[in-house]
C-alpha positions in Angstrom: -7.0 9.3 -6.0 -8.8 12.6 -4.7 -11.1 13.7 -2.2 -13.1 16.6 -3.3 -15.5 18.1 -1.0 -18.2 20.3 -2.6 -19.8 23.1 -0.7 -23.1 25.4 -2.2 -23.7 29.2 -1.9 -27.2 28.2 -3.0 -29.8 27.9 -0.3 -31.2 24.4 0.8 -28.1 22.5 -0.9 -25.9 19.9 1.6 -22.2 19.5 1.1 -21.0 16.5 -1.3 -17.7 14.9 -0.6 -16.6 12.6 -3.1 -14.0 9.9 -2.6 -11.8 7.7 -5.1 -12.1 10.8 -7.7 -9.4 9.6 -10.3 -6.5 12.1 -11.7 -6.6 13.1 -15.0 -10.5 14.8 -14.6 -11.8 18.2 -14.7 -13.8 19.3 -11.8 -16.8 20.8 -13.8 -16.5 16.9 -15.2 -16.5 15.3 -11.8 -19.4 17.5 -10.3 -21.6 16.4 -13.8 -20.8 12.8 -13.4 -22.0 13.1 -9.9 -25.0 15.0 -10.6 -23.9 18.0 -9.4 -25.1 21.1 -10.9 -22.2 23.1 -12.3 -23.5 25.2 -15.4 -20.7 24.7 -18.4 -22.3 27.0 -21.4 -18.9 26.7 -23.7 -18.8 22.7 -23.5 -16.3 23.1 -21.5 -13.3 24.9 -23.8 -12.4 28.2 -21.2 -14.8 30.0 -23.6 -17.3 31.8 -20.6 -16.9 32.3 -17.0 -20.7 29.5 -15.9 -18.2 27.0 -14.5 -17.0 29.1 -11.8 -16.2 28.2 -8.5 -14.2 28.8 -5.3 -11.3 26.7 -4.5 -11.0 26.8 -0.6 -7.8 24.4 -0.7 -5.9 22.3 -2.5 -5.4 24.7 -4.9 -1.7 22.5 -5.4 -3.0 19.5 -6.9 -4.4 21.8 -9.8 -2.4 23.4 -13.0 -1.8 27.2 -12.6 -4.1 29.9 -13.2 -3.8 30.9 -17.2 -4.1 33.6 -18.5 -6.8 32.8 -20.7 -8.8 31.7 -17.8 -7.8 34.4 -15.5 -9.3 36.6 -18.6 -13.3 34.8 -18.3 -12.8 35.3 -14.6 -12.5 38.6 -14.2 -16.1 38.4 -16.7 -17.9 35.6 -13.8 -20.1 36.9 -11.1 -18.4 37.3 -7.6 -15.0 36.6 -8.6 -12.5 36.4 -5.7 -9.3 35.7 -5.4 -9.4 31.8 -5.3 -11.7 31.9 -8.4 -11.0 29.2 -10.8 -13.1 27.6 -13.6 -14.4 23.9 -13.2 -13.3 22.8 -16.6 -9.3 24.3 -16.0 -9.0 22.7 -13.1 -7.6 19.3 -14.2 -6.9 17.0 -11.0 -2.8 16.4 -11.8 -1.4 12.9 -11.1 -1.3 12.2 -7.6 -3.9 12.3 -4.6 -5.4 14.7 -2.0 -8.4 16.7 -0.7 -9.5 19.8 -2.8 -12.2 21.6 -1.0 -14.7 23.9 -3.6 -17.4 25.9 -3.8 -20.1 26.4 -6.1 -21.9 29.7 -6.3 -26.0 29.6 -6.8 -26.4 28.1 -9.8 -29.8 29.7 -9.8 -28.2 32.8 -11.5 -27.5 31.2 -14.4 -28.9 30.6 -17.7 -28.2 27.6 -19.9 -26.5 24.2 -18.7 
């Protein structure tokens, strides 16, 4: 089980921790389940670069950067080093605390 922690670049937005998050899940797919506004125009297929977010730590309990996804990146807004996409980043089996955040979503067109 996870602990992810999401903070906001956008103005007027708290931090969300969530506990008990199960393995197996995409974080773009956690934040929606939870209401959180993550914008995901390609349903979620590494098609665009709307799912992306900051991973601050526990960058180990995800798979590795691929190259497809390192591609849409380099396309988002702000990209930074720890830039991932929300729907690559599958929690792997195990537990731990991942720490993200979510550029202003504001910005964004679509979902």
């Amino acid at each position: 089980m996870y602990t992810i922690k999401f903070n906001f670049e956008q103005k007027g937005l708290s931090p969300v921790t969530l506990e008990n998050v199960e393995p197996g899940q995409s974080i773009l797919e956690v934040a929606l389940e939870n209401n959180i506004d993550l914008h995901h125009n390609c349903g979620m297929v590494c098609a665009c670069s709307t799912c992306h977010l900051y991973v601050e730590s526990g960058d180990e309990f995800l798979p590795e950067l691929t190259d497809r996804e390192e591609d849409f990146i380099d396309r988002a807004v702000s990209p930074r080093i720890n830039s991932r996409l929300g729907c690559q980043c599958i929690l792997e089996t195990g537990s731990g605390i991942i720490e993200v955040t979510l550029p202003d979503q504001t910005q964004f067109l679509g979902e």
